[in-house]
VOGU-3710 file (C-alpha; in Angstrom, 3 decimals, decimal comma):
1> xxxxxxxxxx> 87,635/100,264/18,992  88,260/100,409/15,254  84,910/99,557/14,962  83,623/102,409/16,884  85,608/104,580/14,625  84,289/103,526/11,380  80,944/103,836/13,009  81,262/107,052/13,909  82,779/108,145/10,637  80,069/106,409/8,408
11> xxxxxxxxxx> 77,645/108,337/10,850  79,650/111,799/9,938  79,648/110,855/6,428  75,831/109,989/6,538  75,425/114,119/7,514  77,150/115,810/5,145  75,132/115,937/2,027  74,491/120,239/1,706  71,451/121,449/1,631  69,587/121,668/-1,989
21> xxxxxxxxxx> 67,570/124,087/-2,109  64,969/124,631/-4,813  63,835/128,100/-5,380  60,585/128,748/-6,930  59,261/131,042/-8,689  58,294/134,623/-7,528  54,628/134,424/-7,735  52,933/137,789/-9,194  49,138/138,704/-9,021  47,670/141,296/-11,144
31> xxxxxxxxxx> 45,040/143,474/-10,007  43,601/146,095/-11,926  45,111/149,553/-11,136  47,630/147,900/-8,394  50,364/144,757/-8,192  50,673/142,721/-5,323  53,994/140,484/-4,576  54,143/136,886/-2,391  56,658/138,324/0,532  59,842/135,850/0,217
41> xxxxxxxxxx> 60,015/133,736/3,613  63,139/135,376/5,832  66,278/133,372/5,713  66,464/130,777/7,998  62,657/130,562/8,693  63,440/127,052/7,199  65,405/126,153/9,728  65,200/124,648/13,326  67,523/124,750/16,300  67,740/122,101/19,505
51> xxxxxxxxxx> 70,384/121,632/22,050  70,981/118,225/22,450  72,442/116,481/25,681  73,869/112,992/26,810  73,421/111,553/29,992  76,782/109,994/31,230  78,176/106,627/29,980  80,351/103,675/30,878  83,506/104,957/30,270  85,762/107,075/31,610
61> xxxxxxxxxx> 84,992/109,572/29,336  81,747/109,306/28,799  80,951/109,821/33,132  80,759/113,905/31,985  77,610/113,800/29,862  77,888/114,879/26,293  76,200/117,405/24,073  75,671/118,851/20,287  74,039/121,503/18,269  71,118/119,675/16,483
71> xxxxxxxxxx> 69,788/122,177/12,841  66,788/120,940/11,101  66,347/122,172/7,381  62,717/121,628/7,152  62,636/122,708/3,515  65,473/119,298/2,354  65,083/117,490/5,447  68,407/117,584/6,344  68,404/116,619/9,824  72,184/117,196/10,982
81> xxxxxxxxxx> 73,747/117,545/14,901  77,351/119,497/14,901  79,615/117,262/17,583  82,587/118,738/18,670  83,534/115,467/21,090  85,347/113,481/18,363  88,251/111,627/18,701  90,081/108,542/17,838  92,957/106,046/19,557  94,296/105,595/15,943
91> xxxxxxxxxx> 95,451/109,034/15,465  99,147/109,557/14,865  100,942/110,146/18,059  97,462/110,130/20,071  99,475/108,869/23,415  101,840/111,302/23,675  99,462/113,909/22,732  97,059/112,330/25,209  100,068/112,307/27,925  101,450/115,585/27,014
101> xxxxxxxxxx> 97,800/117,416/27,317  97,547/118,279/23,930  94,798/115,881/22,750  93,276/116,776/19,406  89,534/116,791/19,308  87,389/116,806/16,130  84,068/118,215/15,260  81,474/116,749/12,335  78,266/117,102/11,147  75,846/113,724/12,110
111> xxxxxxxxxx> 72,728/111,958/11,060  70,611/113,065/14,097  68,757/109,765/14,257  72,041/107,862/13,768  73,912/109,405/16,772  70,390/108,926/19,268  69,930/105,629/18,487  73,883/104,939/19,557  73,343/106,884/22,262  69,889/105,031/22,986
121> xxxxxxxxxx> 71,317/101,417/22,677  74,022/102,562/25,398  71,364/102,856/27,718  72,310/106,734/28,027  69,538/109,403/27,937  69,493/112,133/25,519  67,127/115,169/25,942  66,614/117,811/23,252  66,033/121,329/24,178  64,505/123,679/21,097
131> xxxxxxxxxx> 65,922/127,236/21,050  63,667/129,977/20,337  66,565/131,454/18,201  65,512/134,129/15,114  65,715/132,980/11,527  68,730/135,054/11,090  70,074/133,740/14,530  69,330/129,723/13,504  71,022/130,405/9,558  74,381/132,658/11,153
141> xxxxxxxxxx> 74,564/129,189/13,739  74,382/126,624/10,844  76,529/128,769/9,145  78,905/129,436/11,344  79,029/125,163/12,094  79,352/124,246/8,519  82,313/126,862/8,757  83,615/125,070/11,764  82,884/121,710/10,155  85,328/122,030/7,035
151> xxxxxxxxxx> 88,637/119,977/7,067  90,863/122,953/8,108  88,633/124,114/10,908  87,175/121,236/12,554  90,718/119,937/14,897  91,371/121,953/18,377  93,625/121,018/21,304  90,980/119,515/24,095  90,937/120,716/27,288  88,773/118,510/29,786
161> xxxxxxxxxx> 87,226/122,290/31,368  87,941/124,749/29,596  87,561/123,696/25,659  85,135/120,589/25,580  82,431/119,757/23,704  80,265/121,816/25,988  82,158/124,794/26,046  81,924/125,177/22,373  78,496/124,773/21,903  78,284/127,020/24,529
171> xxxxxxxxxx> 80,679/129,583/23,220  78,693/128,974/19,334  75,255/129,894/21,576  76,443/132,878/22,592  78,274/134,145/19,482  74,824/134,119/17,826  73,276/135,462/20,644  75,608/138,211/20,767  76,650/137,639/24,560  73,522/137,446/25,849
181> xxxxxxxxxx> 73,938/134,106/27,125  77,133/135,305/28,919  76,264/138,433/30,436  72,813/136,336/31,724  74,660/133,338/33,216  78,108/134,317/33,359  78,721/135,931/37,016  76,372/133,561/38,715  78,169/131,959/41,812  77,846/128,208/42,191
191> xxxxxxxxxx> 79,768/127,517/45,264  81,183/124,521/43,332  84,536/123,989/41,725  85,922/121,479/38,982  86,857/119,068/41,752  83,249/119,144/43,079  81,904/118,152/39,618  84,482/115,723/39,225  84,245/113,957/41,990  80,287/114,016/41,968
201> xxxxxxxxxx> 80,346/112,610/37,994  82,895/110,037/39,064  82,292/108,340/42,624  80,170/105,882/40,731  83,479/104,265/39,848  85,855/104,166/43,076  88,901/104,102/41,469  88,183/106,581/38,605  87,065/108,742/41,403  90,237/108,470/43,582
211> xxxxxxxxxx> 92,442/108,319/40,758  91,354/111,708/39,596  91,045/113,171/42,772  94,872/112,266/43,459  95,508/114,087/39,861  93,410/117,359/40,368  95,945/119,681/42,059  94,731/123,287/43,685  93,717/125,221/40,663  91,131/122,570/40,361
221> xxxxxxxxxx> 89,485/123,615/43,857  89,246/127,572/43,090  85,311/128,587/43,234  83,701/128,913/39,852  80,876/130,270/37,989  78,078/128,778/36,037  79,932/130,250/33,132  82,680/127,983/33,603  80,768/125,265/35,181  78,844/124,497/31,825
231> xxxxxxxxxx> 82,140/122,378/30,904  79,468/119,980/31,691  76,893/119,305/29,548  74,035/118,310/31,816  74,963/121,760/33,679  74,858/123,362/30,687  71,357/121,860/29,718  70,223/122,886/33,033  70,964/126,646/32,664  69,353/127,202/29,222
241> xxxxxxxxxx> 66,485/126,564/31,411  66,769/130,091/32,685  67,974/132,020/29,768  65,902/134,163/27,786  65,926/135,857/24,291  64,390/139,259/22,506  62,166/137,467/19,646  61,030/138,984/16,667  58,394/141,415/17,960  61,113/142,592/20,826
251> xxxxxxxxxx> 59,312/140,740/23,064  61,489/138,779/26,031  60,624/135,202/25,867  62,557/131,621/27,356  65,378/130,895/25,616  63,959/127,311/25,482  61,051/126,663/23,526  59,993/123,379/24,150  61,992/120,302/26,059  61,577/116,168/25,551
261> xxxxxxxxxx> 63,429/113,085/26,657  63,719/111,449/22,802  65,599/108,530/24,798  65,370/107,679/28,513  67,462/106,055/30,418  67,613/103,229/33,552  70,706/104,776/35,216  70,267/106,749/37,970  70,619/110,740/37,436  73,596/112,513/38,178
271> xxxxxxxxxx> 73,845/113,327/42,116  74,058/116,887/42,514  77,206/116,427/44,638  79,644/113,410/45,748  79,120/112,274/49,173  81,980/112,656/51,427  84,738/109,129/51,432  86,849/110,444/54,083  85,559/108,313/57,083  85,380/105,016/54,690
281> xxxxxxxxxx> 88,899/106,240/53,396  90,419/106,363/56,875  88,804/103,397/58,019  90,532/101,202/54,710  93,798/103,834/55,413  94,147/102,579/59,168  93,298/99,241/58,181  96,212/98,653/55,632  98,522/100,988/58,328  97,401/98,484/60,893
291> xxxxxxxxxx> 97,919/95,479/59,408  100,843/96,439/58,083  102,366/97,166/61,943  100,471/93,665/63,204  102,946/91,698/60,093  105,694/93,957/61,771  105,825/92,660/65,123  104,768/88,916/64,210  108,469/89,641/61,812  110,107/90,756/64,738
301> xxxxxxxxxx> 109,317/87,545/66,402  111,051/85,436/63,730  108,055/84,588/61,797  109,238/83,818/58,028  105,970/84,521/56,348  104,604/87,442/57,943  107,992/88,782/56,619  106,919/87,500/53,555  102,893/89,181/53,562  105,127/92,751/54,908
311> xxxxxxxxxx> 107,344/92,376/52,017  104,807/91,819/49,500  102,657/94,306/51,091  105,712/97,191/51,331  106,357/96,253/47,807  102,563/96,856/46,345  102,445/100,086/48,323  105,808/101,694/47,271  104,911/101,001/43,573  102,204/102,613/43,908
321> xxxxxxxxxx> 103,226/105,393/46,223  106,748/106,013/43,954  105,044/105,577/40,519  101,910/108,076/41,510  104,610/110,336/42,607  106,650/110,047/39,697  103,911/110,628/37,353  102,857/113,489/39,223  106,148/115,571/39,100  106,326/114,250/34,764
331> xxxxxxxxxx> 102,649/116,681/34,836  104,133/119,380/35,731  106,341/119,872/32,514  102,862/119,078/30,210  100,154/121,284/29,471  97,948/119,617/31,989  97,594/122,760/34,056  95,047/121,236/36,353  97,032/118,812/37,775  99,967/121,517/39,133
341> xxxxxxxxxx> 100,317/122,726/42,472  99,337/119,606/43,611  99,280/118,546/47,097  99,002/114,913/46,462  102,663/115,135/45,805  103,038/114,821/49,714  101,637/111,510/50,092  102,581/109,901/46,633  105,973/110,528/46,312  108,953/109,155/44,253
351> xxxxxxxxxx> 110,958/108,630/47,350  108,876/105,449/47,805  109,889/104,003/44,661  113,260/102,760/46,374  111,462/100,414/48,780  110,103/98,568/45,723  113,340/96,770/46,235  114,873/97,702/49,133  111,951/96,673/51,709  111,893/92,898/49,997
361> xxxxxxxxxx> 115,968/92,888/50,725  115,298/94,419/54,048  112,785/91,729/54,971  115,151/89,225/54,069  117,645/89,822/57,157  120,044/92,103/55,087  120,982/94,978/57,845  122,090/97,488/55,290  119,342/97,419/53,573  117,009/97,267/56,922
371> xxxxxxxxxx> 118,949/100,769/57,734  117,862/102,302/54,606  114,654/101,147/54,203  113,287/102,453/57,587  115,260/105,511/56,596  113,389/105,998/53,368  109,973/104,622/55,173  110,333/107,254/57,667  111,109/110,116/55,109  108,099/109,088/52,886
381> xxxxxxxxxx> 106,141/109,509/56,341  107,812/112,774/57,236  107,127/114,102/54,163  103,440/113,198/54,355  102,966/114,407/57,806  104,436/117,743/56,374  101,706/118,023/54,190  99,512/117,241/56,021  100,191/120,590/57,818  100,335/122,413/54,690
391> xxxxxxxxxx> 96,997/121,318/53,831  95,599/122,251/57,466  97,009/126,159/56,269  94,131/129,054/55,165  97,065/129,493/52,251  95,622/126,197/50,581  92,381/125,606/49,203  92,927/122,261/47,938  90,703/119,714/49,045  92,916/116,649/49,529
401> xxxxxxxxxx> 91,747/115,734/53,362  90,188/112,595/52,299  93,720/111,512/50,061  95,185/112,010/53,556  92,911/110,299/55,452  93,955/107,258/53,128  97,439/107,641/52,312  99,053/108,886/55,432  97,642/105,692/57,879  99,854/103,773/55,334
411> xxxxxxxxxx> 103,022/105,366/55,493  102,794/105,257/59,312  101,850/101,858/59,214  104,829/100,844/57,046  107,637/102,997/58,602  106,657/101,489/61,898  106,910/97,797/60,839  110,192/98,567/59,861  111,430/99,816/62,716  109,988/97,252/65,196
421> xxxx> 111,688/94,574/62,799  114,970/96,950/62,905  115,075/97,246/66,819  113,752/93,949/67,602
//
């Protein structure tokens, strides 16, 4: 990883020479009884503007796509692309920034061939979109970037949808643009929500997937617009498609000017939404609940090691349950505000943390213990049945039936082996 760093700083470094520009001289033409002057060429007529955008990656968070600002001075040749998706592991106090939800983000200038040619070798496609931007637009963008760019500019607290890589350049695009691109795009319906384009950039990885839908809580499932849907890059990309711009002459003309793949890619594309895991969640759900209850009764029958398989298994799952409970009550005093109000909190709570131990000592013919742990087994179930009712209400609009589908088969399962051990 410190390698990736230093790359990724030499490529920063690689960008930053300024421009140089050399001005020549006026040139002047006499002509008998009149005088005729070369026009000067506008500012930023040198310059050139593309939207460039990442397909998604291997890890975690590269599944969302990327993007950056791409400014070609055609005059020096410097050929830079502003990235505001910069950050490193090595930063001072980067875990409890990254567990508190205040992750700091960077943005740099880069060599534009550097940074496609990463992006190339990781097999991820990049597309570049040219904006038909005036010369006064392009120069108040590069501007306004180098601005950005400068050492006490460039940090900003990250915020996975709402301040992202793709919202800035977004937010830069339509600061030039003077709102156009916002009063265009901005009320458009999608009938989509962040948990939609979560789980749709993430179900190529089944435990990314689930482990971020147990962490996105209701204000993740409220509609959204393609305003705020552009937190991803590739939707972003998409919608520039549409946009249009007042050139020069006042004419209305496509926002995009011309559009390439400069690297493909092998991986498939994006799906446009996740397909649905709550039938192949119940079946594994009534599976582990089953087997669970079969270990039970073979217990009850004096069987030694099926006490052993239900104590290992009672174990696993209260870890799990208790610890995904536990971490999900610790969000709630952060600044991850997408993971409140979270319903998950019903099926992964830290009342199962107690049978880490005291299903094991149960198991192992201690009566006390037996008493508590189907107490606790049955409260953990209680408690997800009762959500499972609150999740059934029209006051709800979290989308957690699939989380119960999986979860709740479990508790039953477990709370039921218990007690056909405690009455046996």
């Amino acid at each position: 990883m410190k390698n990736r760093v230093l790359i990724v700083l030499a490529l920063a470094c690689s960008a930053l020479t300024p421009d140089v520009v050399c001005a020549a001289p006026s040139q002047v033409t006499g002509v008998v009884g009149a005088e005729s002057v070369e026009a000067a060429p506008e500012p930023g007529a040198e310059l050139r503007v593309w939207l460039i955008t990442t397909g998604p990656g291997d890890a975690v968070w590269e599944r969302f796509g990327h993007n950056a600002l791409r400014v070609l001075n055609t005059e020096t040749g410097r050929d830079a692309s502003y990235n505001w998706g910069i950050f490193d592991f090595n930063q001072a106090d980067f875990i409890p920034r990254f567990l508190k939800g205040q992750m700091l983000y960077m943005m740099a200038p880069f060599s534009t061939e550097a940074m496609v040619d990463s992006y190339a070798r990781a097999n991820r496609e990049v597309v570049m979109q040219e904006l038909a931007l005036t010369p006064a637009q392009r120069l108040r963008l590069r501007d306004l970037a180098e601005v950005n760019a400068l050492p006490e500019n460039r940090d900003y607290f990250y915020d996975p949808v709402l301040d992202n890589c793709s919202t800035r350049v977004r937010d830069l695009l339509d600061q030039v643009l003077d709102g156009a691109l916002l009063e265009q795009l901005g009320t458009r319906e999608t009938g989509t929500s962040y948990r939609t384009h979560t789980r749709r950039l993430t179900e190529v990885d089944p435990l990314v997937f689930a482990g971020l839908d147990v962490l996105v809580g209701s204000l993740g499932d409220r509609p959204i617009s393609l305003w705020q849907a552009m937190f991803v890059p590739m939707t972003l990309r998409d919608a520039l498609r549409d946009a249009t711009v007042t050139d020069a002459d006042g004419l209305e003309v496509p926002l995009v000017v011309s559009e390439q793949i400069v690297a493909p890619s092998t991986r498939s594309a994006e799906p446009a939404q996740a397909e649905s895991w709550f039938w192949r969640y119940l079946i594994l759900g009534s599976l582990l609940g089953g087997l669970m209850i079969w270990m039970g009764r073979l217990a009850a029958t004096g069987r030694r090691s099926s006490r052993i398989i239900l104590g290992i298994l009672a174990s696993a799952w209260s870890l799990l349950a208790g610890s995904g409970g536990v971490i999900l009550v610790l969000v709630l005093f952060t600044d991850h505000w997408a993971m409140a109000r979270n319903e998950s909190l019903f099926l992964l709570n830290p009342v199962s943390i107690v049978l880490v131990v005291l299903a094991p000592l149960a198991l192992a013919g201690r009566k006390r213990a037996m008493r508590l742990a189907r107490l606790v087994a049955f409260a953990a179930f209680g408690i997800a049945a009762l959500g499972l009712l609150v999740q059934s209400l029209p006051a709800t609009s979290q989308q957690t039936a699939m989380l119960f589908a999986l979860f709740l088969p479990v508790h039953a399962g477990l709370a039921t082996a218990l007690h056909e051990i405690a009455t046996c």
